[in-house]
N, C-alpha and C positions, 0 to 999 in steps of 0.2 A: 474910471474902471470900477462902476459901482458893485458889477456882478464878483470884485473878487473880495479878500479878505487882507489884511498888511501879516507880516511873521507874527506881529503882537496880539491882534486882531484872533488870528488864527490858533494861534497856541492858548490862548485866552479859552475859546471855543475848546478845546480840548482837553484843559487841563494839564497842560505838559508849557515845560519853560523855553522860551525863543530858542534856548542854546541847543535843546533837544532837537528840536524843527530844522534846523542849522547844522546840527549834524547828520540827522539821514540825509537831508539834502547832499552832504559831501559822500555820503557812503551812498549812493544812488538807490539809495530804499524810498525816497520821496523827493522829487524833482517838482518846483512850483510850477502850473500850469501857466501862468505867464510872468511879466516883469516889466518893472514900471521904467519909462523915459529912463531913470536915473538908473536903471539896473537892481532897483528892491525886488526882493521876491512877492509875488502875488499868489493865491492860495484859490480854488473855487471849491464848491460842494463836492465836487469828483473826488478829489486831491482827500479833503474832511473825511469819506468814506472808506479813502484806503490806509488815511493813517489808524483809519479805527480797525482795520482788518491788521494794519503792524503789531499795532498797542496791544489787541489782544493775543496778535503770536507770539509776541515775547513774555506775555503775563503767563501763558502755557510751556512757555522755557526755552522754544527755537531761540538758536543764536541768528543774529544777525544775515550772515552767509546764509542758511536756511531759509528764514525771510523775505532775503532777497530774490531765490529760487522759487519761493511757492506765489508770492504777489505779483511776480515778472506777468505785465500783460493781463495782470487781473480786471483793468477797467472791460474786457471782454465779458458781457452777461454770462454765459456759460463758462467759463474758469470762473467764473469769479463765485457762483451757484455750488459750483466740483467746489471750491475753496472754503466755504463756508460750511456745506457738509460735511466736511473732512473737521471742519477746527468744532460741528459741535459734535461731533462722534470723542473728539479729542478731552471734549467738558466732559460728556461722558464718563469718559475711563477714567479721567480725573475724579471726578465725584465718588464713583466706584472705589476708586482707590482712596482716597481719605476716608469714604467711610469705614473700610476695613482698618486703615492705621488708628484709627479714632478708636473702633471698637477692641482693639490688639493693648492699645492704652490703656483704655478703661477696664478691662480685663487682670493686667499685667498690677496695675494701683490698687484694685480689690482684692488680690493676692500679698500685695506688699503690707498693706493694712490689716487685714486677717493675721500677719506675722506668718505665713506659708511660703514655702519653696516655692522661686520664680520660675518657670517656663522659659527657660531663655530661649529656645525654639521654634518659643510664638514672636519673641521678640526679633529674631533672628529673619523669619517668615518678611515682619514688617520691615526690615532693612532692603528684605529682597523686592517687596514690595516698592518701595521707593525709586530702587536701581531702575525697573520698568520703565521708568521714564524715558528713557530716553531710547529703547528699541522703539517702545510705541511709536515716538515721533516718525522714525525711518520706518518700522510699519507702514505707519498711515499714509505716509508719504508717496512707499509703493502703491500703497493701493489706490488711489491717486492715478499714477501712472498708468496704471493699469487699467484703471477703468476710461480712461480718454484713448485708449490703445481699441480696445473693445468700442467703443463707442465709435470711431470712424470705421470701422470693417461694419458692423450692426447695422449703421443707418445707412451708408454709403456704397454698400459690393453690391453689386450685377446679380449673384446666384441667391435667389431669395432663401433658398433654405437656412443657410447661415453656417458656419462653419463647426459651431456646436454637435448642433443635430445633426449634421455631415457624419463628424466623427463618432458620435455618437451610434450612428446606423453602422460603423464600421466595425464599431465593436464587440455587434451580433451578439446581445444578449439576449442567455436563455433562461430561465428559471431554475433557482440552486446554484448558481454559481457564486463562488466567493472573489470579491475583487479587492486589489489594490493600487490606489492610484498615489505616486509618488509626487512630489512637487502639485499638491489640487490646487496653489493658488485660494484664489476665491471662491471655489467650487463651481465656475459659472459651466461646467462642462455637464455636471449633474443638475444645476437646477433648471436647465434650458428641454433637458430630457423627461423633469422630474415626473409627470404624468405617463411616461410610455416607458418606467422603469418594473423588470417584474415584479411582484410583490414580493417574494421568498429569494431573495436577491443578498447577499451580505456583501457592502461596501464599507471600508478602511481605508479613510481621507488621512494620507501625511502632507507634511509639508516642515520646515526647517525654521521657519515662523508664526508665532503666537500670535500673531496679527493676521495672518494669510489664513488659519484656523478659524480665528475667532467671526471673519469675514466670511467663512464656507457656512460656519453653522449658520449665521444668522440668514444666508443667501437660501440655503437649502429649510431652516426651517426644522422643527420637530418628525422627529421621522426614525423609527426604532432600529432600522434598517443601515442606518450611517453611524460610524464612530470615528474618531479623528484621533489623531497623534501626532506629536512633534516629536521630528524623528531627523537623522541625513540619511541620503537614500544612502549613500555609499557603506552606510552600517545599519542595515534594516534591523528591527527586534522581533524575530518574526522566525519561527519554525521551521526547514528545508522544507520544499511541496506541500506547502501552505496555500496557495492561491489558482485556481483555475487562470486569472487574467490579470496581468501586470500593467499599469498604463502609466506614460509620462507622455504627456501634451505638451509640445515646447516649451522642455525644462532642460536634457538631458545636455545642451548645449551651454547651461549653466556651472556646470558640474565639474569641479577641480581634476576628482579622476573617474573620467568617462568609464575605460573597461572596467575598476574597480565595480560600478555602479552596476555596470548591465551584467556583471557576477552575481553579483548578488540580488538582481531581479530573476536570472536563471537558478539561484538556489531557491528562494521561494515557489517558483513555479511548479506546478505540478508534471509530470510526465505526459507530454501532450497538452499541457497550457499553452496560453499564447502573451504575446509582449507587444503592446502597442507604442511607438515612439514616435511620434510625429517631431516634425520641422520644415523651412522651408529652404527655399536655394539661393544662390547669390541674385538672383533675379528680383526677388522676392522687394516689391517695393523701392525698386531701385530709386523712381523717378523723385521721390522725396530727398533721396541723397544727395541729385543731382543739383536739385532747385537750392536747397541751403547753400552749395557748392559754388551754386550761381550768382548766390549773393555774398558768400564768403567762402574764399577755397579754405580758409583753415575752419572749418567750422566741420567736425567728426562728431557723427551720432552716436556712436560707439566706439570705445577703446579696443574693439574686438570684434571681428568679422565673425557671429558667431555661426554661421553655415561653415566657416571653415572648420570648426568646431567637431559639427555634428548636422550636418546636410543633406540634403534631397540626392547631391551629388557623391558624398560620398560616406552615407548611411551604410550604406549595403556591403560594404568594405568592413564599416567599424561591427557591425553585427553581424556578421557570417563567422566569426571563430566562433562565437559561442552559440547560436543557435542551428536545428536543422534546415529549418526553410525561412525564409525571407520573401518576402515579396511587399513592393511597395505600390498604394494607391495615392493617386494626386487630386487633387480638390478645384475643379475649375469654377475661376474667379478672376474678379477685376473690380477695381472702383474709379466712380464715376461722380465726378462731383464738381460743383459751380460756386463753392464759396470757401473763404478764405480758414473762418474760426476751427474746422475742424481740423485740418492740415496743421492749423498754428498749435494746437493743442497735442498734438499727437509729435510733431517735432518736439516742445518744450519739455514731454514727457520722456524721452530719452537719454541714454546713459553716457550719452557724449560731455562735450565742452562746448553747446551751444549756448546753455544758460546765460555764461560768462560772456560771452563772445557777443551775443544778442543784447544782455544788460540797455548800453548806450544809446543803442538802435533798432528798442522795440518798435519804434512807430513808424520808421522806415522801410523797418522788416515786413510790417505787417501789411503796409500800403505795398512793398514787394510783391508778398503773395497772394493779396487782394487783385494785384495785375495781373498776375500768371495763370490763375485758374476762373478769372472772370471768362467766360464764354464756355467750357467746360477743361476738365483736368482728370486725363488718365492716370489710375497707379496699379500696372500690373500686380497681381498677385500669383507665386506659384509656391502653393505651398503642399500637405502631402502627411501620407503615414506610413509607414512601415511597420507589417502584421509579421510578426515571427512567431514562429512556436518553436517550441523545445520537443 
């Protein structure tokens, strides 16, 4: 077995002690790629590459359980590409963030030394600064999910236009209008439009994370025209008939209290404004639920049927007490597709209990769906907006 490495061998290579190697192994964060006659563990180059992708998620502070989540199925080149982008955006904000605590220090010691009255405020700032830690991680996380959600509809759907630009035509903007987009995510709504937006246009990107924000600017770019705020929709900070056009892109189905929300997108709105809510129906994608179901009935991609929420089916019901007209348009679409990696990525990205449930039987899994969609593999999509005005 010259091609592998022995626990000693291996850990040696790494810098880390047999006993550390020995316990991911038992916490299935690092399983040896094979084992010798006598049942020793044996280690290859693969195996070396993803403890270095462990080593460094925990040196960034994931616990373990986390870990285990974001490496699941990482020997795939594309996760594993999404995973590494993600851990150095993560160095990033890292570095970003000590240098501030650094400079908050040095600041705070020059003050003490001069014999002046401390800032506990800036000191205070740097505590808050620290806490950060650990949203960002769930930040990043989503955004993650998000972007493997986006990326099988992007490459893979029937209607070339894309669902963006879809919605984005549905929008019907004109020049002078003031907009508010609730829940913008990563902004990919606007930066897919960004050249066919009018110039005298004013747009206000919320969102309920500093992560979902920070990923709008950077996606959209310099642009005098957009301002962003961290905000819940359900308590906007925002003027009555403040806004020509209200927009939540499948969010509103996230949202603790639905009516509260779209109250208070009717208070902003101006008289004769309009409120775009898009979502899609139980339909929507089904045949992925089915496939995992196929290979595990307990395996739930979500704790929450969220169309039953807030639905193509029954939208029009939750939005007719508060607005005057209603009318919904649908988005015709399907994906079509012959290989296994995107489907595996877009399941693992979900809010279910597949993670856990997959753990044991990633390689199973994946030679599963590598069978099922070899030859091709439909997934309905019917998804949809609904245009209100006040």
């Amino acid at each position: 077995m010259t091609d592998y490495y022995t626990s000693g061998e291996f850990a040696k290579r790494a810098h880390v002690s047999v006993r550390t190697i020995r316990y991911y192994d038992q916490q299935n964060l690092l399983k040896p790629s094979a084992r010798s006659k006598g049942g020793a563990r044996r280690y290859s180059d693969a195996d070396f590459a993803k403890l270095q992708q462990i080593l460094l998620l925990k040196y960034l502070g994931f616990s373990l359980g986390e870990i285990r989540g974001l490496t699941l199925g990482a020997s795939d080149r594309r996760r594993l590409l999404d995973s590494l982008q993600i851990q150095r955006r993560l160095v990033e904000e890292r570095i970003e963030e000590m240098t501030a605590v650094e400079a908050a220090i040095d600041s705070t010691t020059q003050t003490l030394e001069a014999g002046k009255p401390v800032d506990w405020s800036r000191m205070l700032e740097l505590l808050h600064r620290s806490t950060m830690t650990q949203s960002l991680k769930t930040q990043y996380q989503n955004a993650t999910n998000i972007s493997a959600r986006i990326r099988l509809h992007r490459d893979y759907s029937m209607n070339k236009e894309g669902w963006f630009p879809w919605l984005s035509r549905q929008l019907d903007l004109t020049p002078g209008l003031k907009i508010l987009e609730i829940g913008c995510g990563n902004g990919e709504l606007w930066a897919t439009s960004h050249d066919r937006l009018p110039e005298d246009c004013q747009f206000i990107l919320t969102d309920i994370s500093e992560g979902m924000l920070a990923d709008a600017k950077k996606e959209i770019g310099e642009d005098s025209r957009f301002s962003y705020d961290r905000c819940d929709a359900a308590h906007l900070p925002f003027a009555d008939e403040e806004f020509d056009l209200v927009v939540a892109n499948h969010m509103l189905f996230y949202c603790d209290d639905i009516p509260q929300v779209i109250n208070e997108v009717r208070r902003v709105l101006k008289k004769g404004g309009r409120f775009c809510a898009s979502t899609y129906s139980k339909r929507h994608m089904h045949e992925i639920t089915d496939l995992v179901q196929k290979f595990n009935s307990q395996i739930v991609l979500s704790s929450v049927n969220l169309y039953d929420r807030f639905g193509l089916d029954n939208g029009e019901e939750i939005l007719a007490p508060f607005f005057a007209q209603v009318t919904c348009q649908r988005y015709e679409d399907a994906i079509e597709l012959g290989e296994a990696e995107p489907v595996i990525s877009y399941i693992l990205s979900c809010h279910g209990n597949q993670n856990a449930l997959l753990l044991d039987r990633y390689q199973e899994f994946k030679q599963f769906v590598e069978d099922e969609v070899t030859g091709g593999f439909h997934i309905t999509k019917d998804a949809g907006t609904f245009i209100c005005r006040k």
